[in-house]
C-alpha positions, 0 to 999 in steps of 0.5 A, spaced: 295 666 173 293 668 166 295 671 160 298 671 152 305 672 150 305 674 143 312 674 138 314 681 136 310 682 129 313 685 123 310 689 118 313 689 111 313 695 106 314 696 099 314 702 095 310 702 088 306 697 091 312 693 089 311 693 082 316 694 077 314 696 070 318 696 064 314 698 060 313 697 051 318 693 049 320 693 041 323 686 040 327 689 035 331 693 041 332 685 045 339 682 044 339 677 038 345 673 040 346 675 048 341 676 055 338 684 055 339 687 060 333 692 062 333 699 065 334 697 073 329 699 077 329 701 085 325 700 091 324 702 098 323 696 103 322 696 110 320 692 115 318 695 122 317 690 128 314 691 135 321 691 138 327 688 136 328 681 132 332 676 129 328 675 122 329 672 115 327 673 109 326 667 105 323 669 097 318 665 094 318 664 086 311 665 084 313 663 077 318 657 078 322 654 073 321 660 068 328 664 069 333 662 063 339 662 068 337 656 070 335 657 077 339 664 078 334 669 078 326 669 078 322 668 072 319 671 068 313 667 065 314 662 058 312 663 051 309 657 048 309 653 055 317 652 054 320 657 052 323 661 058 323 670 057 328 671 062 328 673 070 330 678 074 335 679 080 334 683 086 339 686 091 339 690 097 343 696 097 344 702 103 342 698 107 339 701 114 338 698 122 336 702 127 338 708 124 346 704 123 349 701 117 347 695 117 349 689 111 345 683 108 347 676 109 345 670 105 345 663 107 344 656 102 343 652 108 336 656 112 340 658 116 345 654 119 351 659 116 351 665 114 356 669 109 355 677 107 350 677 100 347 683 098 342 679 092 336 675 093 337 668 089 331 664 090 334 658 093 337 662 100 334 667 105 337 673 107 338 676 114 341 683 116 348 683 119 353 688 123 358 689 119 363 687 124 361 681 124 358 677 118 356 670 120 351 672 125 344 675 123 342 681 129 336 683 132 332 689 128 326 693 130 326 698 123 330 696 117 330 700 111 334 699 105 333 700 097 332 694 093 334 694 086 331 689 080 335 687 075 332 684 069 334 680 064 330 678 057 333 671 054 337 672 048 331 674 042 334 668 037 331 663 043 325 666 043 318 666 039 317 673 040 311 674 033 307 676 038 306 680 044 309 677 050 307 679 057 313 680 062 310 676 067 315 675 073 313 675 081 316 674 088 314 673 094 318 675 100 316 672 106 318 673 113 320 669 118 321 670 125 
């Protein structure tokens, strides 16, 4: 007897090719003595599986340790090697499984808990939830949902901003099941 078994795979989507542009941006419009707040952008997600299954979604920071929060958001890059431009935070919203309203849970401890949470902060994972029950993750064949981006520009009196600066922010969102 003989045969393969193979895992449910799951294909993730992102509209925009997940990009997000802001665009020209005058220094002179930047906050001088407090964070800006940029225009918030929103994109499609999906993650359609073969059948249905459990999964997380464990971001990566493709620029560590250059968001100004510290830790909180995703960078944005450095100006002059040292000086952190900003971050940015995503969050998941209307969220859709199956075809029913499902919720975004988080987890700080990979996996072992889980507590309702709808933002993406770079040190968790994210699962989808039943409402009625946020502490475990469900088995999901289709999701859909909106994935707002919130950014945000260090306060401009922190920043050498004489000349232009690039936004330069990337994550990657990584499945895992």
């Amino acid at each position: 007897v003989t045969g393969i078994i193979t895992p449910a795979a799951c294909v993730p989507t992102l509209s925009s090719g997940g990009i997000v542009d802001h665009g020209k941006i005058s220094s002179q419009d930047l906050n001088q003595t407090k964070e800006t707040r940029l225009t918030p952008h929103t994109l499609q997600f999906s993650v359609n599986c073969d059948s249905a299954t459990v999964f997380t979604l464990k971001p990566i920071d493709n620029r560590p340790n250059t968001d100004h929060d510290r830790g909180e958001l995703f960078g944005l890059g450095k100006i002059n090697g040292d000086q952190r431009l900003g971050g940015f935070l995503p969050s998941f919203h209307n969220v859709v499984a199956d075809g029913v309203p499902a919720i975004t849970l988080g987890s700080i401890d990979n996996g072992n808990s889980w507590y309702r949470n709808s933002f993406i902060f770079p040190y968790a994972v994210n699962a989808v939830g039943s409402p009625a029950d946020p502490s475990t993750p469900i088995a999901v064949k289709d999701l859909a949902t909106d994935l707002l981006i919130n950014t945000y520009i260090a306060r401009a009196d922190s920043l050498d901003l004489g000349n232009e600066v690039a936004i330069d922010g990337s994550t990657t969102l990584e499945i895992r099941y």
